[in-house]
Structure formats: C-alpha cells, structure tokens
N, C-alpha and C positions, 0 to 999 in steps of 0.2 A: 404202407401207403407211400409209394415215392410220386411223387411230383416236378415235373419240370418246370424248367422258365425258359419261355422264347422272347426274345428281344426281336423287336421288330423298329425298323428304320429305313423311313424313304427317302430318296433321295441320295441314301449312300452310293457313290460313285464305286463304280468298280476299279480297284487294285491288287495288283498282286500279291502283298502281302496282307491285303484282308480276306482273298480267296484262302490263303492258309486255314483261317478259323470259321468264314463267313456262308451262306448258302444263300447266292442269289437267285431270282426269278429269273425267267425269260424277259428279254428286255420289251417292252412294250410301248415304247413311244422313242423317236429318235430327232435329235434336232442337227439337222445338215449343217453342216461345217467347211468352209475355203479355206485353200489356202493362198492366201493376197500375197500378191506382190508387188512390186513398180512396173508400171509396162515400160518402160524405159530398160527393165534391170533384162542381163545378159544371159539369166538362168530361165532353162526350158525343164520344165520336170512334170513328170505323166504322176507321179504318186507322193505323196508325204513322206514314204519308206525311201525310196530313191532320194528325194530331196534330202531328207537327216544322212543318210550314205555320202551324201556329195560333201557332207561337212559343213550346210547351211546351219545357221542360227535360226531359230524357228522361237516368237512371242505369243505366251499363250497368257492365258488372263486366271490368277488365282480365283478359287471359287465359282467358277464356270463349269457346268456340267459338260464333260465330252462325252462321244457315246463309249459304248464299251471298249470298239477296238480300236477307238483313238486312245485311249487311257492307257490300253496297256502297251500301245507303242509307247506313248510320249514316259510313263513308267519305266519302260526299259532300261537297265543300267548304262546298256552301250551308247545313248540316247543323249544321256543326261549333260552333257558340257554343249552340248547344240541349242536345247530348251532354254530360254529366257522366262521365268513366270513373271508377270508383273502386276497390280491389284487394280492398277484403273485402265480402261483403254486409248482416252487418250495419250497415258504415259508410254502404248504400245505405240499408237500411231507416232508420237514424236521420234520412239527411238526405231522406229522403219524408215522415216523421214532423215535421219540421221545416218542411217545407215551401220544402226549397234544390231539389229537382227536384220535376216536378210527375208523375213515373209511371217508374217501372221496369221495363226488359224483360228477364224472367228466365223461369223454366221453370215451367211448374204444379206439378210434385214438390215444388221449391223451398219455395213456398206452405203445402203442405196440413200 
C-alpha cells in the first residue's frame, strides 16, 4: 500500500525556483497591473521589459500578488539591481517622489 501526500497551497505566487519542485494550475483570475510614473518624467516606454532594459528602477510592494508573467520577469536574475521591493506603499510612493525608483508597478485602484 503506498500512499501519497499532496500539498496544496493558494495563493502561492509563481516563481522560478518553485517551478523546479511545484505544479501549478492554470492561472484563473488576474489583477491588472501599471506601471506609474511622473508625467513630468523624460521616460517613454511601450513595455515593463523595455523599461528594466533601459536600466530604470522599478518599486514593487513585498507580499503583493503579481500575475504570473510579471513574477517571472521581476524574478529574473538580469532584473534584479533595477527591482526595489519595499513592504508599505506609501514608503513606494515617497521614494518615486524622491526620485530613488524611477516608476512603480501597482494596481490602477491603488492610484485613483
């Protein structure tokens, strides 16, 4: 008689180095995501990929669910000196204001 165990966990975000072990579902709900900037500021950018290319700093908010293929951009190794995490958002918005990231990927709700 063998027996398995399956672990099950919602919620877990997808990453790259949990697809090693992990079998996720089809993603089934998705929460849209901006990327803010200053309308004042000088950068024009059609995509998030193009923006991390250009060498922008990019504040994202620990513990916030991205959707899948924002996760594994922002996971990306070649990624990682651009990504600011920070745990609250006002602490994002100060340091946009300040001009320590150069754009935030947050929710339009968030915004209005």
């Amino acid at each position: 008689d063998q027996r398995r165990s399956i672990r099950y966990d919602d919620g877990a975000s997808l990453k790259s180095e949990r697809k090693e072990f992990a079998h996720y579902s089809h993603t089934y709900r998705g929460h849209p995501h901006v990327l803010a900037i200053k309308q004042d500021s000088p950068i024009k950018i059609q995509t998030l990929k193009v923006f991390l290319d250009a060498g922008h700093k990019l504040g994202i908010l620990i513990g916030w669910h991205y959707t899948d293929q924002l996760r594994l951009l922002l996971d990306d190794p070649k990624y990682q000196a651009n990504i600011v995490a920070v745990s609250k958002f006002d602490l994002m918005t100060k340091m946009h204001d300040y001009s320590r990231i150069d754009g935030m990927l947050t929710k339009p709700t968030v915004l209005a």
